[in-house]
N, C-alpha and C positions, 0 to 999 in steps of 0.2 A: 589620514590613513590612505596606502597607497590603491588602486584599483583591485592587483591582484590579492593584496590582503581581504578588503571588501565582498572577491568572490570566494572567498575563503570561509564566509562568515553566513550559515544557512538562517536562510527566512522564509516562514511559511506563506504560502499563497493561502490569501483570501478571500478575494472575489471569484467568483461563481461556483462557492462552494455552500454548502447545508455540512451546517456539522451539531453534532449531537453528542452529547458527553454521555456516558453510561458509567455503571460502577469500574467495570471491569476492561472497558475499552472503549474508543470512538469510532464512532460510526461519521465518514465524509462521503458526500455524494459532489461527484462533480459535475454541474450541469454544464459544462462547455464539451464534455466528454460522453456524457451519459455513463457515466462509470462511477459504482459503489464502494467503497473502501472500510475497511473494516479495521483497526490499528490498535492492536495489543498491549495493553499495558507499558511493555518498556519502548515501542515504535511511538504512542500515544508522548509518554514521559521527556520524549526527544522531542517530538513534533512541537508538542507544547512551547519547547522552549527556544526555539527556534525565531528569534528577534531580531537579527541582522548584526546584531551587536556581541553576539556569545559565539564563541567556536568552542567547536567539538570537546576538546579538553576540558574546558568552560560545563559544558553542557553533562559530559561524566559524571564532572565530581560532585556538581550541583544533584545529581540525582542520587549517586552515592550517600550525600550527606542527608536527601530525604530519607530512602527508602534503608541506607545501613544496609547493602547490600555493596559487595565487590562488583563495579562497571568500569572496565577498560573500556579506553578512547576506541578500540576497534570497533566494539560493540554499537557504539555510535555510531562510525561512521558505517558500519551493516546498516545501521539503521537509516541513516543519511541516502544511501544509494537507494533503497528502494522507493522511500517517500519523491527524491528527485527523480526516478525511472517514473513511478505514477502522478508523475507533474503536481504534488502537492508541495514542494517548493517552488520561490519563484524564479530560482536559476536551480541548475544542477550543481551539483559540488562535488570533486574529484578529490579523491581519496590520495591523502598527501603522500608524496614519495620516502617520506623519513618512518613510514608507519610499512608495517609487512601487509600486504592485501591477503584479505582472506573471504572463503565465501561460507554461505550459515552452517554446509556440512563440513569444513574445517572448521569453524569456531565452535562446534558440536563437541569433535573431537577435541579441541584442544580446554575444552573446559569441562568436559562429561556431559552423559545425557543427561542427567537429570539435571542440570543446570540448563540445558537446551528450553525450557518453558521459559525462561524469561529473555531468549532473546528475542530483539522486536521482527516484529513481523506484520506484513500489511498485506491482510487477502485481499483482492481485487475480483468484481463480477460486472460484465458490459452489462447497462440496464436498458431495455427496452425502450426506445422511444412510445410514447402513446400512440402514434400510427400501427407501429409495431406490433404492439401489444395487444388492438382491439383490430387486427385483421390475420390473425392464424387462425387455422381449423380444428376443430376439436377431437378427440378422437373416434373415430369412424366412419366421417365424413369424406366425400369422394374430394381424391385428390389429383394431379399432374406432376406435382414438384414436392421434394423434401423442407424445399421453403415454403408453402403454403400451410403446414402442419405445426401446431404450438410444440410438437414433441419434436421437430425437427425428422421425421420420415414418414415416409410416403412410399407403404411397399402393396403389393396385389399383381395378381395373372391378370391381365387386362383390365382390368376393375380394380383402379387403385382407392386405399384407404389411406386415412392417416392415422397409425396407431398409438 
C-alpha cells in the first residue's frame, strides 16, 4: 500500500490519552494537552473505528450496517476533521477531493434538522492544569488581575474583588 493511500487511512491516537466509554458518548482527556473531549455517539462510532486499516467509506457503511441508520461518507469525514483538529488522530486526514466539502451547518441543511442530532460531534474544554486549579481566588477576595480570579474577573473602584 502506497504512502499516500496509508495517509488516507485514520487511526486513533492512543497514548496520552484517558478514555472512558459511557452509554451514550466518550469522554477523552488528553493529558499532553490538558484538554477534555467529549464525542457523541456517531463522532464516538467513527473514532471507535479508526484502525489504520479502514477508510472512510469502510467506516460508513460499517456503522450503517450496525445502527440501520443512512450515513454518507460525508458524514465521516465531518467526523474525521474534527477528531484530527483535536489531535485525537494520529495524523490529520484531508477530506478527499472526489467528495463535495461541507461544513456541520451545511450538512444540517442538506439532511434536516432533525437528523442534525446524530451528526458527530466533539465538544472540547482546556482543563486546568493542578497548579492552575489550586491557585485562583475565590470570590471576593482582593484582587490585581482578571487572572488571579477562578471566575476569570477581577473588577472594584480602587479596591479590587474577584467576583
Amino acid at each position: 500500500m502506497s504512502a499516500d493511500v496509508k495517509k488516507d487511512l485514520p487511526r486513533q491516537r492512543k497514548q496520552g490519552l484517558i478514555i472512558k466509554r459511557l452509554p451514550d458518548e466518550v469522554l477523552v482527556y488528553d493529558q499532553d494537552r490538558d484538554r477534555a473531549h467529549c464525542l457523541n455517539q456517531s463522532a464516538a462510532a467513527v473514532w471507535e473505528q479508526c484502525d489504520g486499516q479502514t477508510t472512510a467509506a469502510e467506516i460508513a457503511r460499517s456503522i450503517q450496517k450496525q445502527t440501520g441508520a443512512t450515513v454518507g461518507e460525508e458524514v465521516v469525514w465531518l467526523a474525521l476533521e474534527q477528531l484530527g483538529r483535536d489531535h485525537l488522530l494520529e495524523e490529520s486526514v484531508h477530506w478527499p477531493a472526489s467528495l463535495p466539502a461541507m461544513t456541520r451547518r451545511e450538512a444540517v441543511r442538506r439532511i434536516g434538522i432533525g437528523a442534525a442530532v446524530a451528526l458527530p460531534l466533539v465538544t472540547s474544554i482546556i482543563a486546568p492544569t493542578p497548579a492552575q486549579a489550586a491557585t485562583c481566588l475565590p470570590s471576593g477576595a482582593n484582587c490585581t488581575s482578571d487572572t488571579q480570579c477562578c471566575s476569570g474577573n477581577c473588577t472594584g473602584m480602587g479596591n479590587h474583588l474577584c467576583k
